[in-house]
Backbone as CSV, one residue per row, in Angstrom:
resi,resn,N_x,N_y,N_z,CA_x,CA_y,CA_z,C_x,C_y,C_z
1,UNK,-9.570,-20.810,-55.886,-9.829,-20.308,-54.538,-11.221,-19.704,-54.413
2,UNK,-11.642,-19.206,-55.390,-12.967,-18.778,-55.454,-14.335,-19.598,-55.571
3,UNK,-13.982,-20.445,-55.932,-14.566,-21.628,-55.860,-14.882,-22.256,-53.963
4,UNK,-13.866,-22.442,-53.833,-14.051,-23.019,-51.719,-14.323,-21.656,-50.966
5,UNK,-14.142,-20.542,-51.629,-14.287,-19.586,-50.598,-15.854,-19.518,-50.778
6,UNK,-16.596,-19.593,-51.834,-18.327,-19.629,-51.725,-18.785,-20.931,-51.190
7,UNK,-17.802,-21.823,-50.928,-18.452,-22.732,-50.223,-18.968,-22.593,-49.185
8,UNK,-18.582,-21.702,-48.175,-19.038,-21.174,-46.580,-19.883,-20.320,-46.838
9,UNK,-20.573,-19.548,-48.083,-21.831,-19.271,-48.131,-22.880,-19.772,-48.204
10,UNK,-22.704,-21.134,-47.954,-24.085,-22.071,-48.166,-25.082,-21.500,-46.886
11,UNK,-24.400,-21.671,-45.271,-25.056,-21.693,-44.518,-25.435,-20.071,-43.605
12,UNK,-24.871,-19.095,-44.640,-25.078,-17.590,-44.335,-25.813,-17.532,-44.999
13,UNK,-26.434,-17.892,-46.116,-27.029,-17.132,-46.729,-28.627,-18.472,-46.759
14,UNK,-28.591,-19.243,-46.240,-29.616,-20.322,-46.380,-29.970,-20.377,-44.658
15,UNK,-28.823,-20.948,-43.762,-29.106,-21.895,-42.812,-28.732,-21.373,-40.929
16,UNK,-27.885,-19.838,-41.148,-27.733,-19.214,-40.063,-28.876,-18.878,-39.105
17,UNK,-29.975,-18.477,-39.663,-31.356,-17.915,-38.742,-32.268,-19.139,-38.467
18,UNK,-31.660,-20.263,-39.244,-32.515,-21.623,-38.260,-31.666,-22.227,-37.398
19,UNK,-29.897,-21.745,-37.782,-28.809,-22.324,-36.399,-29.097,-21.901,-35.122
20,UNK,-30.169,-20.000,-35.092,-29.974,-19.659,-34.779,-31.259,-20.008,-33.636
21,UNK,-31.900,-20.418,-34.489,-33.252,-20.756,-33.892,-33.344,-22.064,-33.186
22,UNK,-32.322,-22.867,-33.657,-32.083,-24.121,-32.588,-31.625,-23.482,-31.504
23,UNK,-31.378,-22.758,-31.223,-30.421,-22.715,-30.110,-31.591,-22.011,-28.685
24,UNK,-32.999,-21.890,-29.469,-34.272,-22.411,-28.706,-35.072,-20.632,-28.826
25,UNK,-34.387,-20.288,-29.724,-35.069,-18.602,-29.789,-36.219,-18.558,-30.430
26,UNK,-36.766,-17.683,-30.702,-38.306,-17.311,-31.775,-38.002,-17.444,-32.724
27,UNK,-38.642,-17.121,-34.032,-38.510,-16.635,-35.419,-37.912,-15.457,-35.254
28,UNK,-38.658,-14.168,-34.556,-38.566,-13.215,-34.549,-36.779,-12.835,-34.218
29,UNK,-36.548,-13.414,-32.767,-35.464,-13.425,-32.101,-34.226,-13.666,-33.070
30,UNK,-34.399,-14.710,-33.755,-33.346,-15.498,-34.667,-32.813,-14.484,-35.499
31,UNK,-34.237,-13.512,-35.889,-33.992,-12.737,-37.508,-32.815,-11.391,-36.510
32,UNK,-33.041,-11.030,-35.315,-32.530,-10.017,-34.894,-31.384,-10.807,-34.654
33,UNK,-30.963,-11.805,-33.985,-29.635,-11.900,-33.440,-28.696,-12.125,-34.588
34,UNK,-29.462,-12.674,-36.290,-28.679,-12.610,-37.501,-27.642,-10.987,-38.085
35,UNK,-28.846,-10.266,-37.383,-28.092,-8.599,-37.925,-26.762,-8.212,-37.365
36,UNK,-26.314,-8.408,-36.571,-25.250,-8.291,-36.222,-24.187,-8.684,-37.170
37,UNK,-23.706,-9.745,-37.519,-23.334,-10.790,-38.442,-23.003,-9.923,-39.757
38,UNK,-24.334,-8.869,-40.065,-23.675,-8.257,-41.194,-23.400,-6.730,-40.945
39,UNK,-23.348,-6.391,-39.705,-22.937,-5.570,-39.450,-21.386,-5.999,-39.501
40,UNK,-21.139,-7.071,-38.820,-19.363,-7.053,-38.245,-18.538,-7.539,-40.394
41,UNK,-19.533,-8.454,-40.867,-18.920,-8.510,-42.383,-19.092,-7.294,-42.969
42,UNK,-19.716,-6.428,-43.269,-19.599,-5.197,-43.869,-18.366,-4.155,-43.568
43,UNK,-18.504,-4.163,-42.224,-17.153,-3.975,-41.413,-15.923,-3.893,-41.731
44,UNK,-15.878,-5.399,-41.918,-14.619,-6.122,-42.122,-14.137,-6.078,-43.435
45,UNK,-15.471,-6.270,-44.559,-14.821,-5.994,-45.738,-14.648,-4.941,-46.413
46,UNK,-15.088,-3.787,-46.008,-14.356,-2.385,-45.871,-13.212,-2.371,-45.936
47,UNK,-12.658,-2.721,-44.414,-11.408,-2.560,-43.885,-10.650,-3.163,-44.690
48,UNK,-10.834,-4.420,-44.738,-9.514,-5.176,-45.845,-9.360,-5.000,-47.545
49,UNK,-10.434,-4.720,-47.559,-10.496,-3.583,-49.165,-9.760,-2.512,-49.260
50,UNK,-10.017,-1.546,-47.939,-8.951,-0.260,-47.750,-7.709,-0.862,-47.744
51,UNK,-7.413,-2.108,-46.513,-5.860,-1.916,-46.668,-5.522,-2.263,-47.543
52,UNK,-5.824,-3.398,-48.781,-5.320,-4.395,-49.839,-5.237,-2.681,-50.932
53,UNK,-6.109,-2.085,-50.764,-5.443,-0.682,-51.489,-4.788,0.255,-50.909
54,UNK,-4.455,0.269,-50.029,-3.519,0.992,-49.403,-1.989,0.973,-48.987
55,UNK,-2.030,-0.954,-48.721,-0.662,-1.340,-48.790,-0.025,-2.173,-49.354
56,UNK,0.839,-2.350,-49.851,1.060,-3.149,-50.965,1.490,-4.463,-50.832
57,UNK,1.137,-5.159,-51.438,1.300,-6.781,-51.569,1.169,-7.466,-49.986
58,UNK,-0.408,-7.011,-49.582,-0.587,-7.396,-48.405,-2.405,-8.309,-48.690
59,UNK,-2.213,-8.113,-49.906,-3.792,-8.654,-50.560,-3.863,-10.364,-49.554
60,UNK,-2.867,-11.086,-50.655,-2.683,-12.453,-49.877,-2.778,-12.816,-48.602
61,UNK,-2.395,-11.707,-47.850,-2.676,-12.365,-46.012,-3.419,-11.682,-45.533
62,UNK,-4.052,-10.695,-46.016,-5.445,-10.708,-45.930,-6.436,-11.638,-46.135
63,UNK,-6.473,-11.609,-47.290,-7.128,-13.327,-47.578,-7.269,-14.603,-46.233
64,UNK,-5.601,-14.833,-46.035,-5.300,-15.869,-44.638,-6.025,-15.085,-43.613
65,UNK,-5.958,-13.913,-43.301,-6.754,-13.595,-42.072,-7.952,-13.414,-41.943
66,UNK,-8.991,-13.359,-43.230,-10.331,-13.311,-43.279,-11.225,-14.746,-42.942
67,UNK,-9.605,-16.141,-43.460,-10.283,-17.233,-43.458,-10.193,-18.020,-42.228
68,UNK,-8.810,-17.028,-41.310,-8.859,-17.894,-40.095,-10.168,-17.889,-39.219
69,UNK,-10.890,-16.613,-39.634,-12.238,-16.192,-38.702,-13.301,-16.935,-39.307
70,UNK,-13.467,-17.849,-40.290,-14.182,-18.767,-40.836,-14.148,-20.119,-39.965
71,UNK,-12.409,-20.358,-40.394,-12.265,-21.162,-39.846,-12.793,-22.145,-37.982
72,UNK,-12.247,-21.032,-37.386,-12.929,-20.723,-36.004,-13.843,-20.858,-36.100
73,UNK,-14.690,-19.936,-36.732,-16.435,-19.724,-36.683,-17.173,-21.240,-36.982
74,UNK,-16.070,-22.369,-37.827,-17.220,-23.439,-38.203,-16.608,-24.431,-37.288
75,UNK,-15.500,-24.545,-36.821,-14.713,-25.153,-35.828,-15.916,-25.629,-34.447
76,UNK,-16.186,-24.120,-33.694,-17.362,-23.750,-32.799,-18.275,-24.090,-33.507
77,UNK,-18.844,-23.786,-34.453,-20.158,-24.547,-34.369,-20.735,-25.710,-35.187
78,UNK,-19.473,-26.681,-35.168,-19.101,-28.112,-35.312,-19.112,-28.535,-34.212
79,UNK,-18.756,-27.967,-32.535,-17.796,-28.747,-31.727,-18.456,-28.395,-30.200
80,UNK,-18.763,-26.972,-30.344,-19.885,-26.527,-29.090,-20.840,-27.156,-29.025
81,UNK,-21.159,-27.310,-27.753,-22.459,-27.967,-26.886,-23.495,-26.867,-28.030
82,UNK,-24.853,-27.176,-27.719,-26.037,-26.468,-28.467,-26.548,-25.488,-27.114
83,UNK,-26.123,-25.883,-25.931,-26.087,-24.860,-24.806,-25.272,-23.999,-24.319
84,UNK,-24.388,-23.615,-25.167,-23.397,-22.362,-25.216,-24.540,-21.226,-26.095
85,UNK,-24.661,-20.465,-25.190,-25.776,-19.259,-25.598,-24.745,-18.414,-25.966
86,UNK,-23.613,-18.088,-25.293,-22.650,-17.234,-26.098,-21.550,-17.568,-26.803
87,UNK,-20.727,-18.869,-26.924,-19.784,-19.120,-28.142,-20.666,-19.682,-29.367
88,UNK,-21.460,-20.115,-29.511,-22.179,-20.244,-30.728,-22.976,-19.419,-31.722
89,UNK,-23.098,-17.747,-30.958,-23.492,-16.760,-31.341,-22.861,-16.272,-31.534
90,UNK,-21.664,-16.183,-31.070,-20.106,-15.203,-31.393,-19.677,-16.359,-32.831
91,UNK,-19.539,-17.302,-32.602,-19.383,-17.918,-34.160,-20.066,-17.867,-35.209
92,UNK,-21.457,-17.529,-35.287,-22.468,-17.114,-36.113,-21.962,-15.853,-36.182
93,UNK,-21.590,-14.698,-35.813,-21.133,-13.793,-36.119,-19.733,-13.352,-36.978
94,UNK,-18.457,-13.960,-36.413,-17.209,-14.324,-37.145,-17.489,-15.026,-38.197
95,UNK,-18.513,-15.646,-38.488,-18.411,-16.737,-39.480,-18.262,-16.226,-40.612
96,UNK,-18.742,-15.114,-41.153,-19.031,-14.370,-42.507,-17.530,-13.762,-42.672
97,UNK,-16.661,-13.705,-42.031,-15.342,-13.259,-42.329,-14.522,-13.701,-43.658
98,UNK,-15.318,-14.572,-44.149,-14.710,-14.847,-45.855,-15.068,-13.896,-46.575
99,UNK,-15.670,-13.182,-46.569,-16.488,-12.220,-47.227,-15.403,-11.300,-47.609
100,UNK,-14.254,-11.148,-46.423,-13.342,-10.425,-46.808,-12.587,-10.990,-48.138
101,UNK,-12.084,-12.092,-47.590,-11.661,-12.693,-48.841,-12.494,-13.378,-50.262
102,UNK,-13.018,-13.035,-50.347,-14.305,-13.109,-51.400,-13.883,-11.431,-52.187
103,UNK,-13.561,-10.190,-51.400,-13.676,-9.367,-52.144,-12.525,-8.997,-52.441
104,UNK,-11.493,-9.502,-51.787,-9.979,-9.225,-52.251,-9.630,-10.674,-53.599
105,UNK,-10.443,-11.377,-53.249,-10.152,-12.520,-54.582,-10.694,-12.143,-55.841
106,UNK,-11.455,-11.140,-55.905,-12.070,-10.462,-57.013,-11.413,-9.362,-57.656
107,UNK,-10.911,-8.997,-56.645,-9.536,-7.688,-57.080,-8.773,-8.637,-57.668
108,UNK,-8.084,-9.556,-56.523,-7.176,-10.084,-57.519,-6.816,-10.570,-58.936
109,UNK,-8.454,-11.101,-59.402,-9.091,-12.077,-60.415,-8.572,-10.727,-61.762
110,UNK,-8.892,-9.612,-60.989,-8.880,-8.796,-62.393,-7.399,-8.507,-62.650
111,UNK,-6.752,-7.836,-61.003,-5.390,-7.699,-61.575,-4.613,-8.773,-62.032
112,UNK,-4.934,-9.692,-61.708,-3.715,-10.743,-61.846,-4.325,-11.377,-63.435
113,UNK,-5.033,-11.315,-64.162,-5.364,-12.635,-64.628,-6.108,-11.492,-66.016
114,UNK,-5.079,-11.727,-67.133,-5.102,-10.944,-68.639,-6.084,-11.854,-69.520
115,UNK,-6.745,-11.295,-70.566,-6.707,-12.391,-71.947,-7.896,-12.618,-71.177
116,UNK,-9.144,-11.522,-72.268,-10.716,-11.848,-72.216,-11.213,-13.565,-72.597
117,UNK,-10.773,-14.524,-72.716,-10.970,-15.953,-72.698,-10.693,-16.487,-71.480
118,UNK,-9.587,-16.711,-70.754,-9.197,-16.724,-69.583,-10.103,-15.986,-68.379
119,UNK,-10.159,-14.724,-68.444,-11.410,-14.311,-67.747,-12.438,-15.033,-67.410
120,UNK,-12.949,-14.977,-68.996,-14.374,-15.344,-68.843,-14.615,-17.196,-68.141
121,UNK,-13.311,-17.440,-68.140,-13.441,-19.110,-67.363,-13.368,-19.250,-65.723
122,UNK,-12.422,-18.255,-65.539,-11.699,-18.548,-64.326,-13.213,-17.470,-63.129
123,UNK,-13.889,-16.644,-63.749,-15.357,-16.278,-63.454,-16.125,-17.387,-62.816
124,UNK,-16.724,-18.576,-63.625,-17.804,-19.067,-63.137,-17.529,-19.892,-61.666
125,UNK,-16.039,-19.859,-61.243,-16.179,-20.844,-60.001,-16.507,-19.852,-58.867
126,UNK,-16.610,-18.783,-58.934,-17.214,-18.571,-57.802,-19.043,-18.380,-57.689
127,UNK,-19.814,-18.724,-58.748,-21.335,-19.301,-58.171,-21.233,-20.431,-58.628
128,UNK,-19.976,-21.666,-58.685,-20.091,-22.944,-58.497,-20.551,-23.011,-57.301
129,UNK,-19.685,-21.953,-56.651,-19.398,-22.872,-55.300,-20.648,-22.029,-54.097
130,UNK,-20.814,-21.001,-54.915,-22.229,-20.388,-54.075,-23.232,-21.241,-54.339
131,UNK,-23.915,-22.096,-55.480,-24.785,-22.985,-55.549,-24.327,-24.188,-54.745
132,UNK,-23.101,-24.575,-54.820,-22.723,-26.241,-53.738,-23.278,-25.971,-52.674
133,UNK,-22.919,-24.372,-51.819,-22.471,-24.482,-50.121,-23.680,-25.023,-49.513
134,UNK,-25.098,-24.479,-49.509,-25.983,-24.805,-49.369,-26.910,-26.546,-49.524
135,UNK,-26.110,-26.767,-50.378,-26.404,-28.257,-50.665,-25.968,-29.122,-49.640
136,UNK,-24.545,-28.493,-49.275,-23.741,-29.463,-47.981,-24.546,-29.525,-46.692
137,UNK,-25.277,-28.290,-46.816,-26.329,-28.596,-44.960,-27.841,-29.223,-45.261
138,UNK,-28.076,-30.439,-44.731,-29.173,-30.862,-44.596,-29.571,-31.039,-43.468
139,UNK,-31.547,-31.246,-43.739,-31.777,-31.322,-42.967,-31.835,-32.429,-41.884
140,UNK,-31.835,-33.791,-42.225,-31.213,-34.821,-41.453,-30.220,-34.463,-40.275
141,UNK,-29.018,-33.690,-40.689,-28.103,-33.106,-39.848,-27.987,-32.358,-38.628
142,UNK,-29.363,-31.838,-39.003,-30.005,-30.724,-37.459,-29.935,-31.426,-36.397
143,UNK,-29.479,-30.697,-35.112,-29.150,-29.076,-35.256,-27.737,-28.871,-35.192
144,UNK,-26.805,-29.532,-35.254,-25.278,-29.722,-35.558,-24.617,-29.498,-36.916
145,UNK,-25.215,-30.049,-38.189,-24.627,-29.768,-39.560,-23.409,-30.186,-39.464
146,UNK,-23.090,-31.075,-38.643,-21.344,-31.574,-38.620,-20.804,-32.145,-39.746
147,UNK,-21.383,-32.447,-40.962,-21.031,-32.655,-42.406,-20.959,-31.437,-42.860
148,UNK,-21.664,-30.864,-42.756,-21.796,-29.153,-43.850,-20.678,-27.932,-43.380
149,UNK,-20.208,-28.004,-41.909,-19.481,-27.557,-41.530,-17.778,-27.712,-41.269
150,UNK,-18.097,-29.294,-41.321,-16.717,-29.911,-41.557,-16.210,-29.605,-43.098
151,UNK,-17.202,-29.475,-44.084,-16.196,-29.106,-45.431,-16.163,-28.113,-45.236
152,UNK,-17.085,-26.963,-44.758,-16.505,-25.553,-44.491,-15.056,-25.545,-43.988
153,UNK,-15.429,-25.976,-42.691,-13.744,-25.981,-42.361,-12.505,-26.680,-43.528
154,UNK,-12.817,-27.642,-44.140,-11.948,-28.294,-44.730,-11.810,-27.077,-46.037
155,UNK,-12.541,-26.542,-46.905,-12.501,-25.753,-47.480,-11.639,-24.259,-47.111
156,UNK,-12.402,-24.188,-45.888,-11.652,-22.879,-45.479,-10.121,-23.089,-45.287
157,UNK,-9.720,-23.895,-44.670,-7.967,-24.531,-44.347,-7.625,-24.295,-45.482
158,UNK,-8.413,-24.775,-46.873,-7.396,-24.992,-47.966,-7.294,-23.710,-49.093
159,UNK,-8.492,-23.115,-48.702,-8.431,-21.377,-49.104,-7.346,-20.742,-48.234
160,UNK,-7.007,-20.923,-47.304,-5.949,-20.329,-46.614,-4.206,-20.704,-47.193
161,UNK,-4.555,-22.001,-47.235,-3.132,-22.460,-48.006,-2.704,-22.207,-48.930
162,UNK,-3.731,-22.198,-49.869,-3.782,-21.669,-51.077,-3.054,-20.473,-51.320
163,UNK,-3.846,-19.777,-50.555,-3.390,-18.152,-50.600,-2.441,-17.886,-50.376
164,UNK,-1.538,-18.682,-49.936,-0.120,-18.574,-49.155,0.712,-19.461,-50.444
165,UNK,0.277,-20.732,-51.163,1.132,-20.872,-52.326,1.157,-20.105,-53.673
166,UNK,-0.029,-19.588,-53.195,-0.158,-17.883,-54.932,0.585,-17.418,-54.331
167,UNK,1.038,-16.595,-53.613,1.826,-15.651,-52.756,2.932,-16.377,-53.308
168,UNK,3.586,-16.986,-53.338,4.838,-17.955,-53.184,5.225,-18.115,-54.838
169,UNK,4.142,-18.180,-55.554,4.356,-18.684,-57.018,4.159,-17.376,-57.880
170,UNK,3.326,-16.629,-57.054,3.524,-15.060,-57.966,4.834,-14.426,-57.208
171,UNK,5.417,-14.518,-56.362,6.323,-13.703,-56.051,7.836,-14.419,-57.015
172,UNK,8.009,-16.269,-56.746,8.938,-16.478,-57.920,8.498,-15.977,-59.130
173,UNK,7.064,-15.779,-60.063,7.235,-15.514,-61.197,7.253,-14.113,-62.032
174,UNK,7.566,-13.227,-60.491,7.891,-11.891,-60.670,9.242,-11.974,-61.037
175,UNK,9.809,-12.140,-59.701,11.237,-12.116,-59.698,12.103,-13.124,-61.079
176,UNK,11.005,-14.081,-61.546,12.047,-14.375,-62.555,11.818,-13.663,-64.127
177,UNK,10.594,-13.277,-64.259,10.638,-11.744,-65.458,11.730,-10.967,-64.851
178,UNK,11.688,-10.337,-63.288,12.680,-9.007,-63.798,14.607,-9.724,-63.932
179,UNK,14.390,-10.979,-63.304,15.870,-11.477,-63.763,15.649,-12.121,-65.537
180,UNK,14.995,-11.687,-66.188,14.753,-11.933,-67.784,15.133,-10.433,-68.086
181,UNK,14.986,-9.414,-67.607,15.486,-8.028,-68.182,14.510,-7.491,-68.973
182,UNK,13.296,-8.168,-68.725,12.257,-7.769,-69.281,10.865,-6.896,-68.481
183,UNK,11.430,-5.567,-68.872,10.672,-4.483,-67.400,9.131,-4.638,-67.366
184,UNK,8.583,-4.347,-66.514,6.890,-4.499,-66.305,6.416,-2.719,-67.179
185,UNK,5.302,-3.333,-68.047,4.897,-2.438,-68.886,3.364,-3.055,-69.214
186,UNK,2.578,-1.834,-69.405,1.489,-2.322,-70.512,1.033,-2.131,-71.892
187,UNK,2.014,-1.979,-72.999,2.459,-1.511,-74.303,1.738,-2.276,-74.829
188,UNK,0.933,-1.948,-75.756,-0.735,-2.778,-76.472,-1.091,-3.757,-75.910
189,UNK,-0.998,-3.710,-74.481,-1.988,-4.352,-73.150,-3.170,-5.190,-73.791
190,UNK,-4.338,-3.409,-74.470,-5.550,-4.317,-74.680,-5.629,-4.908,-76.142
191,UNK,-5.003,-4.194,-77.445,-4.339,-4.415,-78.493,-4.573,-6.240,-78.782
192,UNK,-3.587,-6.511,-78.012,-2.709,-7.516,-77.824,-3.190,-8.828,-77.405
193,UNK,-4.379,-8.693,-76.373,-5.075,-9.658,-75.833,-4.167,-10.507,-75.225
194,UNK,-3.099,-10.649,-74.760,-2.176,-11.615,-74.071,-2.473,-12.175,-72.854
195,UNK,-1.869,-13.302,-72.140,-2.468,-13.753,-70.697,-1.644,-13.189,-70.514
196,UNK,-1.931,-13.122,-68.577,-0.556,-13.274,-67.959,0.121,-14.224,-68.095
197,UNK,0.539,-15.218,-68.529,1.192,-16.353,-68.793,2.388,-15.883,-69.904
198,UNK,1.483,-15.399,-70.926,2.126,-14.989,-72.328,2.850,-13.699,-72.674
199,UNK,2.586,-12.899,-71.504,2.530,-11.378,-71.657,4.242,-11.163,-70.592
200,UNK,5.306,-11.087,-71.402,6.558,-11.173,-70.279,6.666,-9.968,-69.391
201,UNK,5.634,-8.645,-70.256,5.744,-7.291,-69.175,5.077,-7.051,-67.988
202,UNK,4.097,-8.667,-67.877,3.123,-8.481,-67.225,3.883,-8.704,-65.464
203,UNK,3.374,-8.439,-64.612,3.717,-8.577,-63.206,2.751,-8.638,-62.203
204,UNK,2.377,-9.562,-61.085,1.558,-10.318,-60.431,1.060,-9.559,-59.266
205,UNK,0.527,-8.682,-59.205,-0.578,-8.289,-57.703,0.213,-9.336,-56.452
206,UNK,0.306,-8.619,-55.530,0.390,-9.629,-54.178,-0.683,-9.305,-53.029
């Protein structure tokens, strides 16, 4: 999941302040109407950081709700006229809403996922996919990117699904440790080096 969720950083972090500039503004103009954008993601990933620690086993649809505002965001500016002065700026803005889920997938990465080998693998897909995103928008494509945005979207859909079959596969493989009679503990945790896979005391973040 960490992997498709840096895929929609290609065009935040490369290609937003020239979307922004098609849309017939200055240099200058472009760089200001970008700030917003990280005002509302900073925002946002606050908030869903607080609640994913605040309430419990609500991490996962958080996730789904950070990506539906992706989703949307590349939907619009796949599908809007280039003369919508205001839904194409409101989608440049929503768009960074993965960000939420970018930082709850990092929580998760640690709670969920034991055994310094395992770690160190399941790590590199998320600057796989920060080096891909950017690759997907060219310039041929201007000023639409309807290739670069269509895998966004296609990416984003399937980060959402995703998140909803972890949800589904950590909640059976809770419930079938505690029907094993085998209680959740961390008794030579680091000792031990075990995965979660291997580790029967272990129990799954939601």
């Amino acid at each position: 999941m960490s992997f498709l969720v840096m895929i929609a950083n290609g065009p935040v972090s490369s290609f937003l302040p020239i979307i922004i500039a098609g849309f017939g503004f200055n240099r200058l103009n472009s760089l200001l109407l970008v700030m917003p954008a990280g005002v509302i993601i900073g925002s946002i990933t606050l908030i869903v950081t607080y609640l994913a620690y605040r309430v419990p086993g609500i991490r996962t649809w958080t996730m789904v709700g950070c990506q539906c505002g992706t989703i949307l965001a590349s939907f619009l500016l796949w599908k809007l006229p280039q003369s919508s002065k205001g839904g194409l700026p409101f989608a440049c803005y929503i768009f960074s809403t993965f960000g939420g889920s970018y930082a709850v997938i990092m929580g998760l990465q640690v709670a969920n996922t034991t055994g310094y080998t395992k770690r160190s693998i399941t790590s590199p897909g998320v600057f796989v996919g920060y080096c891909i995103g950017p690759l997907l928008f060219k310039p041929k494509d201007a000023p639409v990117y309807a290739p670069g945005f269509t895998a966004v979207l296609g990416t984003s859909v399937a980060t959402a699904v995703l998140a909803i079959v972890y949800r589904d596969v950590c909640i059976w493989e809770n419930q079938r440790r505690d029907k094993s009679g085998t209680l959740e503990g961390f008794d030579h945790a680091h000792e031990d080096d075990l995965t979660d896979l291997k580790n029967p005391q272990f129990r799954y973040t939601l």
